[in-house]
Phi, psi and omega in degrees: 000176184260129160206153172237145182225110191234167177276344184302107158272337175094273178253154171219130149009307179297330198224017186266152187226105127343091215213132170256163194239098162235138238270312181171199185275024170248315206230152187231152177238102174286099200227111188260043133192170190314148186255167152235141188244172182194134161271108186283358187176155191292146203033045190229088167239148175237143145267145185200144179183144186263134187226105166057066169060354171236152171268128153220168197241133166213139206246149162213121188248128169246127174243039183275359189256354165267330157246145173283153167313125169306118176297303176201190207296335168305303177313319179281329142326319170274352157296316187279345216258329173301318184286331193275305175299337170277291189306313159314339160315284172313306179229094191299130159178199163231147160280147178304260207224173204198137183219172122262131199224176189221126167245126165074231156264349183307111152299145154201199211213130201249152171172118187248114178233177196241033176301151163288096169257140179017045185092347211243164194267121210233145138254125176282123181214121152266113179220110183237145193225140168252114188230110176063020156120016199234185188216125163231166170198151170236136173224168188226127163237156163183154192309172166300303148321351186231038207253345175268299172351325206259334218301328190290284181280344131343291153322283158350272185281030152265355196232014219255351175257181191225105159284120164296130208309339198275351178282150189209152228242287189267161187291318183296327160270003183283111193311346167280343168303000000 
C-alpha cells in the first residue's frame, strides 16, 4: 500500500471537527479533515492523510470488468481471503485477527496484521467490501510501537464509513444481471 508512516501528526483530537466526505452514492467517510485523493492508475482512486501519529487510507477499486459479482457469501470470503494475502505479499507480515463484520447490509472482512511498511513494523487494521461490483477499503497504519498510543482514534476511523442502503453485493442483485 502507499502509505509512509512518520512522526509528523498533522492534526489533533483536540481541534479536529469530525465531518463526512463522501467517497461517492455508496460509501460515505466520517473524517476529521478534508482527505485528498488521487487516481493512481485507471479505476484506482486513493485517499490518504496522518492523523495522530498514524496514517490512514482508503481505497476504492472498481474491478467490474476483471472480477465477476460474488455468486454467494463464500466466493466473497475466499476475495477477502485473496485481498489480505495480496497485501502481505507486499507488506511481509501476519495476521493478528481476522473477522467477518457487517455495515449496513454489507458483508465484509475486518483484519489487524503486523506487517513491514516502508520498511518499518507497522500495525495494520483493515477493513474491506466488496460492493456493486468495486473493491473499497479502509486503513489504519502506525509504527508498531506506538500502536496502544494510537489506538482510540485507530478505532474511531475504522468505524468512520457508511454504506448505502442502495449498495448491493451479490450477482443476483446486480441489475445487469
Amino acid at each position: 500500500m502507499l502509505a509512509v508512516i512518520s512522526p509528523y501528526t498533522g492534526y489533533s483530537q483536540e481541534n479536529a471537527v469530525w465531518k463526512d466526505y463522501k467517497v461517492d452514492h455508496v460509501v460515505t467517510l466520517t473524517l476529521p479533515v478534508k482527505i485528498d485523493t488521487s487516481t493512481v492508475y485507471e479505476r484506482c482512486t486513493i485517499g490518504q492523510f496522518e492523523y495522530e501519529n498514524l496514517a490512514f487510507i482508503y481505497s476504492k477499486i472498481d474491478v467490474i470488468d476483471s472480477v465477476p459479482w460474488p455468486r454467494d457469501t463464500l466466493s466473497i470470503r475466499n476475495g477477502y481471503d485473496k485481498l489480505i494475502k495480496g497485501f502481505l505479499s507486499q507488506n511481509p507480515g501476519t495476521v493478528l485477527e481476522k473477522r467477518e463484520i457487517v455495515e449496513g447490509q454489507v458483508f465484509g472482512v475486518y483484519a489487524k496484521m503486523k506487517a513491514t511498511v516502508s520498511g518499518a513494523d507497522a500495525i495494520v487494521n483493515l477493513k474491506a467490501f466488496f460492493i456493486n461490483g468495486d473493491t473499497y477499503g479502509i486503513m489504519t497504519l502506525t509504527e508498531a510501537g506506538l500502536a496502544e498510543k494510537t489506538k482510540d482514534v485507530s478505532e474511531k476511523l475504522m468505524r468512520s464509513i457508511k454504506i448505502s442502503p442502495l449498495a448491493k453485493q451479490f450477482q443476483h442483485d446486480n441489475p445487469l444481471n
